[in-house]
Structure formats: structure tokens, C-alpha cells
C-alpha positions in Angstrom: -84.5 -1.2 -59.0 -83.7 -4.9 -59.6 -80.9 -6.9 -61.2 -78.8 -4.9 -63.6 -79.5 -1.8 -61.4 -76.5 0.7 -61.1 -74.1 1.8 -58.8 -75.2 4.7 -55.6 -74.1 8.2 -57.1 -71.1 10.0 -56.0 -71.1 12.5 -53.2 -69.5 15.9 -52.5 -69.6 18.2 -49.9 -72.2 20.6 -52.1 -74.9 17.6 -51.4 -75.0 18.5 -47.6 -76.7 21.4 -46.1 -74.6 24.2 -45.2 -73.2 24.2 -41.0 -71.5 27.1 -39.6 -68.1 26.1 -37.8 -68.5 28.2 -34.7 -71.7 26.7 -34.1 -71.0 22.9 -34.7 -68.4 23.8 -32.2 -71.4 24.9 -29.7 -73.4 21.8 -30.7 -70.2 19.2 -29.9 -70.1 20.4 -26.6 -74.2 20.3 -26.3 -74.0 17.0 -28.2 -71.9 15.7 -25.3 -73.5 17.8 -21.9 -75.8 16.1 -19.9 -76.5 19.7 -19.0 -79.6 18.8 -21.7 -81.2 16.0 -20.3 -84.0 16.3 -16.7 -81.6 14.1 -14.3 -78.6 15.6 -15.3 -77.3 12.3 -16.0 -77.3 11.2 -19.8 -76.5 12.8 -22.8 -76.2 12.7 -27.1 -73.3 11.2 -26.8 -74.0 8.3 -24.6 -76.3 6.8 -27.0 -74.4 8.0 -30.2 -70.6 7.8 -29.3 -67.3 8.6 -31.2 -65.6 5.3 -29.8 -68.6 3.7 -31.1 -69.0 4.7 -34.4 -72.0 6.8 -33.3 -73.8 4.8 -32.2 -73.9 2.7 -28.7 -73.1 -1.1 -29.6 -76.3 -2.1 -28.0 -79.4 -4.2 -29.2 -81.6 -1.8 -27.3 -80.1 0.8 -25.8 -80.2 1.5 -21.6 -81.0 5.6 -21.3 -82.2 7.4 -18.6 -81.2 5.4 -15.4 -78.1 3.7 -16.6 -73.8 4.9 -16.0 -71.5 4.2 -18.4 -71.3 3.5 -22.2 -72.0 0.8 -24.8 -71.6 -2.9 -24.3 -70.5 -1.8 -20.9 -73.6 0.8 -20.0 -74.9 -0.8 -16.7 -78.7 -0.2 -15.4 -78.6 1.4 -12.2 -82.7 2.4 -12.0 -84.2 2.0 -15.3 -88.0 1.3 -16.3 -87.3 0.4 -19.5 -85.2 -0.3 -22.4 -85.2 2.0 -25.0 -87.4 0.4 -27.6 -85.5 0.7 -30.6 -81.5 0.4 -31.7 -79.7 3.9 -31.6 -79.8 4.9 -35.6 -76.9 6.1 -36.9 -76.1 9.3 -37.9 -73.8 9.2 -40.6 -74.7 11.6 -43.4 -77.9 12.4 -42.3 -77.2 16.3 -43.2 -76.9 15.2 -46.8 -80.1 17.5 -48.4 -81.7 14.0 -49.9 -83.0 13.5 -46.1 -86.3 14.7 -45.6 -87.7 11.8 -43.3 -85.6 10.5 -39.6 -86.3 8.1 -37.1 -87.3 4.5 -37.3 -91.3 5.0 -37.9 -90.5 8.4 -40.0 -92.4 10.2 -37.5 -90.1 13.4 -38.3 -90.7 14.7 -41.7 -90.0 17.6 -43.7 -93.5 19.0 -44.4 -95.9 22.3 -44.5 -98.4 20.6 -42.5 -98.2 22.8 -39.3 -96.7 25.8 -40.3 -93.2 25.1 -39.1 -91.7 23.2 -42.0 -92.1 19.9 -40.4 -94.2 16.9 -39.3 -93.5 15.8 -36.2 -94.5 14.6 -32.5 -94.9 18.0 -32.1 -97.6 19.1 -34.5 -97.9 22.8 -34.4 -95.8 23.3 -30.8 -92.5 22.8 -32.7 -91.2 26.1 -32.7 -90.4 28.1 -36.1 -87.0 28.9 -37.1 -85.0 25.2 -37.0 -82.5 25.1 -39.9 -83.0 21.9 -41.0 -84.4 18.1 -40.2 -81.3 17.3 -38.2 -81.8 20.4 -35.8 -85.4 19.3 -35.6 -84.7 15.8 -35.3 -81.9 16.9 -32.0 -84.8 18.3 -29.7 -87.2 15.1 -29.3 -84.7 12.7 -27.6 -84.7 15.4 -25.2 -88.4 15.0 -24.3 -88.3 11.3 -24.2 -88.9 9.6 -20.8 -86.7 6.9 -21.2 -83.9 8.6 -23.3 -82.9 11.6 -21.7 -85.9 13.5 -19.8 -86.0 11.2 -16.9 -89.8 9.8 -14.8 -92.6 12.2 -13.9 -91.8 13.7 -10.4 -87.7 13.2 -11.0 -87.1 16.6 -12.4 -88.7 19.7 -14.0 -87.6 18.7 -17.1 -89.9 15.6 -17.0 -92.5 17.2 -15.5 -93.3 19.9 -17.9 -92.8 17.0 -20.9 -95.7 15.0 -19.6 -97.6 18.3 -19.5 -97.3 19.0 -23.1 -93.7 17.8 -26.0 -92.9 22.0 -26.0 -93.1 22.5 -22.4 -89.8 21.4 -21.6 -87.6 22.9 -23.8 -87.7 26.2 -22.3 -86.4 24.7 -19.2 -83.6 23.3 -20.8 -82.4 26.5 -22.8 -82.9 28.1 -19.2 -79.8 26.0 -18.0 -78.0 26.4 -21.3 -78.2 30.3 -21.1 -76.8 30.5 -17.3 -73.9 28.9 -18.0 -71.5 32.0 -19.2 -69.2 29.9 -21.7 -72.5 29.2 -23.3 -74.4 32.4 -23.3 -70.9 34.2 -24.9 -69.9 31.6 -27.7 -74.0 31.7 -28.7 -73.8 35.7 -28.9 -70.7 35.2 -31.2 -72.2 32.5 -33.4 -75.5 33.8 -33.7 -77.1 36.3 -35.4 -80.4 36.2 -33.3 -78.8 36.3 -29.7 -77.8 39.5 -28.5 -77.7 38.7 -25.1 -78.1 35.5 -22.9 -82.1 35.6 -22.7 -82.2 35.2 -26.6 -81.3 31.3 -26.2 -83.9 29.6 -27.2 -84.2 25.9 -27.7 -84.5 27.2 -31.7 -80.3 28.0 -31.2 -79.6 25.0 -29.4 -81.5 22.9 -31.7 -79.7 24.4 -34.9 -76.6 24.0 -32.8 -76.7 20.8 -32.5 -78.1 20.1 -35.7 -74.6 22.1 -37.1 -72.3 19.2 -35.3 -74.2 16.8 -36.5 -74.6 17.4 -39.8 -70.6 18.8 -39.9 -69.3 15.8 -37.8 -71.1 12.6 -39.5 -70.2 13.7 -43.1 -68.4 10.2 -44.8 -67.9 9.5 -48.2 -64.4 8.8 -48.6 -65.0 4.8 -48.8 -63.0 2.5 -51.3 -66.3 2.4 -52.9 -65.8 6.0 -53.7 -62.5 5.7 -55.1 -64.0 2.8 -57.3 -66.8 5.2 -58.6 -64.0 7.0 -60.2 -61.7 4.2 -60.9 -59.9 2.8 -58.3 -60.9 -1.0 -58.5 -61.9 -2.7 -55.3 -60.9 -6.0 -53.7 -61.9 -9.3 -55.9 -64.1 -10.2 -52.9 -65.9 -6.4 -52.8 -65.8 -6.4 -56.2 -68.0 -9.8 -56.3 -70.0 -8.3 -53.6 -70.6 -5.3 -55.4 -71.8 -7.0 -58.4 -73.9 -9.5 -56.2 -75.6 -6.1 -54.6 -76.3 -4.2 -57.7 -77.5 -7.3 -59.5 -78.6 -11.0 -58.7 -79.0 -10.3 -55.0 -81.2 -7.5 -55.7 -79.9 -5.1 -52.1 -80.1 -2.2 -54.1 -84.0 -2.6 -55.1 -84.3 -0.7 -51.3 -80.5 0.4 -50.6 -79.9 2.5 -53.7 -78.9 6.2 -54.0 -76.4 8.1 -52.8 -76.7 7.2 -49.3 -77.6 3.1 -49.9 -81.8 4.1 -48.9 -84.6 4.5 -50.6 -86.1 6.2 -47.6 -88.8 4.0 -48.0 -90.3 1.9 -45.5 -90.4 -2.0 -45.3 -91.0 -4.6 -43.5 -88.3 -7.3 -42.9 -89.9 -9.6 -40.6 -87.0 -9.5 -38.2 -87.3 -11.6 -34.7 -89.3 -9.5 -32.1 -88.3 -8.5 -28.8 -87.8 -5.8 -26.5 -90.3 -3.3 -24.3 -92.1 -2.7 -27.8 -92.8 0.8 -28.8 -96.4 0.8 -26.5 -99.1 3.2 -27.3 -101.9 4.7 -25.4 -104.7 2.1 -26.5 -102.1 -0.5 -27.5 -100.1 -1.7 -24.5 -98.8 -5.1 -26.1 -95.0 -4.6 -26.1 -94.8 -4.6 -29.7 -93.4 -2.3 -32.6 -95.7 -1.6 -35.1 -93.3 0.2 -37.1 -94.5 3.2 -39.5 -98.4 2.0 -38.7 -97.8 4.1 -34.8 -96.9 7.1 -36.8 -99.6 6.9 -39.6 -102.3 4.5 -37.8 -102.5 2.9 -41.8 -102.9 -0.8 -41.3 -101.0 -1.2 -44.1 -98.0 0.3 -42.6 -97.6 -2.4 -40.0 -94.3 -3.7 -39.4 -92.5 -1.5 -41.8 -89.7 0.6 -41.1 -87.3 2.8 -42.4 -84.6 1.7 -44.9 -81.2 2.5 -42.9 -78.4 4.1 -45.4 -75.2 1.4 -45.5 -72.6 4.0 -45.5 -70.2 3.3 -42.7 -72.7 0.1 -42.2 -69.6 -2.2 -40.4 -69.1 0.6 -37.8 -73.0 0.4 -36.3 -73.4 -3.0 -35.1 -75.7 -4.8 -34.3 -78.3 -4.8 -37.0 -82.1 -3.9 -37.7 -84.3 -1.5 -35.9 -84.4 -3.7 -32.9 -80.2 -4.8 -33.3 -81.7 -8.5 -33.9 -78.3 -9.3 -35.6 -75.0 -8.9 -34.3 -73.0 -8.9 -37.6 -73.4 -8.0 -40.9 -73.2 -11.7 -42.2 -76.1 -12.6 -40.0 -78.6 -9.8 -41.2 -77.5 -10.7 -44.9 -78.4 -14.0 -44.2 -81.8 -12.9 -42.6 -82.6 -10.9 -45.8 -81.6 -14.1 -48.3 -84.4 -16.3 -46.3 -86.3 -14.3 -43.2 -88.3 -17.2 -42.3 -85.8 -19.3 -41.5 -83.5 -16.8 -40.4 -86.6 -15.9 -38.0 -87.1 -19.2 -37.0 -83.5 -20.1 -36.1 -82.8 -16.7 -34.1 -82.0 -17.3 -30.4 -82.3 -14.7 -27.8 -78.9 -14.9 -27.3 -78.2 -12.9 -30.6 -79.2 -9.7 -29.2 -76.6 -7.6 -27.1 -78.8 -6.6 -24.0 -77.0 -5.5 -21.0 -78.2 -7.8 -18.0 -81.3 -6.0 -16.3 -82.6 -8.2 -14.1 -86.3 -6.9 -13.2 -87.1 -6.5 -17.4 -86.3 -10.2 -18.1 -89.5 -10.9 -17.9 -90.6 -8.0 -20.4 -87.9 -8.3 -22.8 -88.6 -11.3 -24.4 -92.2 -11.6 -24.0 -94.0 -10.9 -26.9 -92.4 -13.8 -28.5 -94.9 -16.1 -26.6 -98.1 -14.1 -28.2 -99.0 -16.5 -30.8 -100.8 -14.7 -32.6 -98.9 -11.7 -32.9 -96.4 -13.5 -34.2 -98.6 -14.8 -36.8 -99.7 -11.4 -37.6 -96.0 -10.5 -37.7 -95.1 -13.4 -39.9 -97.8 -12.0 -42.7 -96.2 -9.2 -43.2 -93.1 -9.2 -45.8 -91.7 -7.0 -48.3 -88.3 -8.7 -48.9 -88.5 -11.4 -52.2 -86.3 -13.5 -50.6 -82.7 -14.4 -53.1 -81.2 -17.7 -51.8 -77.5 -16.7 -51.2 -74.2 -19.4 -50.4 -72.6 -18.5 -47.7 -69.5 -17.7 -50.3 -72.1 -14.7 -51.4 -72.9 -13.6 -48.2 -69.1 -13.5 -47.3 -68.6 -11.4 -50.5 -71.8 -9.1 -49.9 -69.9 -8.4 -46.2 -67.4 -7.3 -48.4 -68.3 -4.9 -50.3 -70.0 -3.8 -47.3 -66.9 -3.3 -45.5 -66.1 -1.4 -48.3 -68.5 1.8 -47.8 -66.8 2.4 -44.4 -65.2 5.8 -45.0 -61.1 6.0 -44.9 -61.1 8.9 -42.1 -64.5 7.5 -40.3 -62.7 7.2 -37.4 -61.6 10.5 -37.7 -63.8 13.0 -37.2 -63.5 17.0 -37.2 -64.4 17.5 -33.8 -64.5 14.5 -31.9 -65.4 14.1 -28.4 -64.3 17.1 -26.0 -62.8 16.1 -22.8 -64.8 18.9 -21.1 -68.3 20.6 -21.2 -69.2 24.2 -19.9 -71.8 22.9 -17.1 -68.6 20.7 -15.8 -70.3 17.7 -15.7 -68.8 14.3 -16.9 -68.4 13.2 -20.1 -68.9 10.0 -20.9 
């Protein structure tokens, strides 16, 4: 879609899969128990926090090894920075989501038998209700996330064996907690008694709260869909993003994403997302999912809904406000060749300085980088760009910051919540 494209469509509570109440209630408390991850020590909602509009107001995010939350997380004995920015979960239970994570490496597919394509090939077990409850076990099994270093824990140990070894472990702890093992027999119509807690119930569990908890379309641009006008400066904005500026040729539908994947040319930084026979700290976007040349550098589309809340922005948090990456999008090579490492919010880890910025010295892959563009760039004023940030502002749902659940004070295992 280009200029003269029209508005996202209207949503309603029928365009999100179904979640049963008593088990979002299970998955809030999972979703905030660091009874899931190897150390004992990190949970979902460190990285993807209420007071944080789900997300953790990081660049790149400290995991595994780190106390505390957001801005103020501090590394106590980490290896490395989590490689990408914390995505948000807002609407991400809506049923147009078939594709999650940066790269798209979680799909909803018949490849393997299991209704998904995923890190796990075949090992993902059968029975997950939906992406979002596949999408909650992986973060689970990542080293740097939540599973913890080889020869730490169990948990960690059975990952590096094979993705599916793990989870058994972890439903293990789940199921000898008694608070857990009774609410899953009353919310589940495959547990009869504790040993019938698989990671399948946790997973759908936690997929419930998600996909219950994130749900936002109550925005000013909602009420202007059916005739509430907005702001004069949203209202310029809005016309600005479904027209001239041409946003919506990749933000568009419901959600503000096309799903798609492109590449941005946003500044480069961080650990990179390293592979096996590619340890340059680099992210090579959907290409480390697909191995397609042609999918170098490109990454998922974010939706914009409740877009102000998840600072900073792009999949590495390159820009800390919204006027900064609309600026970026109205002339990346510039924008990429004025960026400072200042601009990105990473907490102060003294033994990664010397990683975190390094690939920015690799001339040639930043030539390689600098190829690679999908974006036409629009020269915007900076009187546009303040109006676009507008109308931005403007798909932040009324009650965002007031969610059904919320964040418990308590958890069943009694550890802290953070």
C-alpha cells in the first residue's frame, strides 16, 4: 500500500483467540515465577514487565545473570547481552498472527506434525493451543534468557543436550508445588492429577495470560474509526501515515504489520545473534532462520499499537524515541551515519564493552549492511515527524496501563517477584 492507502481496520474482542480465565490466572503467576527458568533467578516478567509497558526499557536486554528490572537491571555475572530488544506483546493473541519473534523463526505451519515451525522441528510437543503458547516455551531454553550456562543447573544442561529436553524438568518443579498441581486440575481438562503437567499445560497457560492480558484496542484512533475526531496534530499525522509518508505501505492492518520482513538498515551493535559457522557478532535477521541470502538484514515488521509505551526502537532498541526512528525511516543513511553509541540504553557491563560495539569497526560488514534496504526513503520536516509522533501517541490504548490481571505480588514457589 502507498499514498492514498486506508486506515488499519477496527478490532473486537472476536478477532482474538479464545483464553480461558482460570487458566490466564495460572499463566500470570507462571508469567511472573522464576520457578521457570534453570537458576531460579529470572523470569517472563523481568524482560516483559507491567511497569514497563511489557517490555523492559532496555536497548538489549541483561537476562540470565542480572537482579533487578529495566533501566535499572544491573549485571551481576552475565556472558552476554541478550541480542535483540524484548518485543512487545501487545495483541499478539489477535488470530491474524501466525509468525513471532524477530527472525520469524516461530511459525504457524504443518511442517513437522505439530502445527508449527520452530527451533524445535519435530521435538515441539503436540497439543499447544496456539502460537503464543508455543511462542512462551523457547525463552525458557535460551542460555542467556532464562535457562542459565552449561554446568549451572539441570535445566541448562538437558537444553544443550537437545531444545525438548529441558522442559520436562521444568513442569517437574511446576507440578510439586501444591498451589500449582490443584488450580491446573481445576483448569484443565487433561490433568487429573499432578503427574499430568506437562510443559503442553504450562505452555497453553501461559499463552492464556498472554493473549488475555496484552489485548488493547481502545486508542483515540479507535474512537476516530467510528467518529470521534482526533487531535489537529494526530489528525495531520494520520494523514501523513496513510498517505504522503507512505508508513502504512509495511504498518498496515489491524495491528499496524504487514508481518512481513524488511530491512531498515538500522545502526549495528550488540553481541549479534552468532551462529555455529558464523561467529561475527552480527544479526543477520530473517537470513539465520531461512539461510536465503536474500533474507539478510530483514526483520519483522513490529505492530504500532501501544508503540509509545515500548521504548526504545528497532529490533536492536537503536532509537530511544519515537521521533528518532521516524527520522531514521525518512533518510536511513544519514540517520545511520549520525547515530552515536550513546543512543542505545545499555546498562554499564564492564567486561562486554569491548564486544558491544564491535562490529561497527568491520568495514566491510558494514558495507554489506549498507546494501541492503527496503525502506524508499520520504524526506519528512521535522513539523511532520512531530505530527507522525502524534498520531502515534494516538494508538496507545485508554486502559493500557490497566491491565486484567496485572502483576501478582506473590508466586506459589515463594520466590521474589520482580
Amino acid at each position: 500500500m502507498g499514498v492514498g492507502t486506508t486506515q488499519a481496520e477496527p478490532i473486537s474482542l472476536d478477532d482474538f483467540v479464545d483464553a480461558d480465565p482460570a487458566q490466564a490466572r495460572i499463566g500470570q503467576l507462571l508469567f511472573y515465577d522464576k520457578i521457570l527458568s534453570g537458576n531460579r533467578n529470572i523470569s517472563c516478567g523481568t524482560c516483559h514487565h507491567h511497569d514497563l509497558g511489557g517490555g523492559d526499557g532496555l536497548s538489549l536486554g541483561i537476562g540470565e545473570g542480572g537482579t533487578g528490572i529495566g533501566p535499572d537491571r544491573v549485571a551481576i555475572d552475565i556472558r552476554k547481552r541478550i541480542p535483540r530488544n524484548a518485543p512487545s506483546l501487545w495483541n499478539i493473541g489477535h488470530n491474524s498472527v501466525d509468525v513471532l519473534f524477530h527472525d520469524g523463526r516461530l511459525e504457524v505451519s504443518d511442517q513437522f506434525g505439530n502445527g508449527f515451525d520452530s527451533p524445535a522441528e519435530e521435538w515441539l510437543p503436540q497439543g499447544l493451543d496456539n502460537i503464543v503458547a508455543a511462542q512462551a516455551l523457547f525463552p525458557l531454553t535460551a542460555q542467556f534468557e532464562m535457562a542459565g550456562n552449561p554446568g549451572e543447573n539441570d535445566v541448562a544442561g538437558a537444553t544443550h543436550d537437545r531444545i525438548d529436553a529441558a522442559w520436562p524438568i521444568i513442569a517437574a518443579r511446576v507440578r510439586a508445588i501444591p498451589e500449582y498441581s490443584d488450580m491446573f486440575i481445576q483448569a484443565f481438562d487433561t490433568v487429573e492429577e499432578p503427574l499430568d503437567i506437562s510443559i503442553v499445560e504450562i505452555g497453553n497457560a501461559l499463552g492464556a495470560f498472554i493473549n488475555s492480558e496484552w489485548r488493547s484496542f481502545d486508542a483515540p484512533y479507535d474512537a476516530w474509526l467510528v467518529g470521534t475526531p482526533l487531535p489537529a496534530d494526530a489528525e495531520r499525522g494520520r494523514a501523513l501515515f496513510f498517505g504522503e509518508a507512505r508508513c502504512a505501505s509495511c504498518h498496515s492492518g489491524a495491528l499496524f504489520t504487514d508481518q512481513d520482513f524488511h530491512a531498515i538498515g538500522l545502526p549495528a551493535f550488540g553481541p549479534g545473534r552468532t551462529r555455529t559457522f558464523d561467529k561475527l557478532p552480527r544479526d543477520v535477521g530473517r537470513m539465520g532462520e531461512t539461510d536465503l541470502l536474500s533474507d539478510a538484514y530483514r526483520f519483522r515488521t513490529p505492530s504500532l499499537r501501544n508503540v509509545a509505551l515500548t521504548a526504545p526502537y528497532g529490533h536492536n532498541g537503536a532509537y530511544p524515541t519515537l521521533g528518532d526512528i521516524i527520522h531514521h525511516h525518512s533518510n536511513p543513511a544519514a540517520a545511520r551515519a549520525t547515530w552515536t553509541p550513546e543512543m542505545a540504553n545499555l546498562p554499564d557491563v564492564p567486561w562486554l564493552v569491548a564486544v558491544d560495539f564491535s562490529i561497527r569497526q568491520d568495514v566491510r560488514e558494514m558495507a554489506r549492511q549498507d546494501a541492503v534496504l527496503d525502506i524508499n526513503p520520504v524526506a519528512l520536516s521535522d513539523a511532520e515527524i512531530l505530527n507522525i509522533t502524534s498520531f502515534l501517541n494516538a494508538l496507545t490504548g485508554e486502559t493500557a496501563k490497566d491491565r486484567p490481571l496485572g502483576r501478582p505480588e506473590t508466586v506459589p514457589s515463594g520466590l521474589a517477584v520482580d
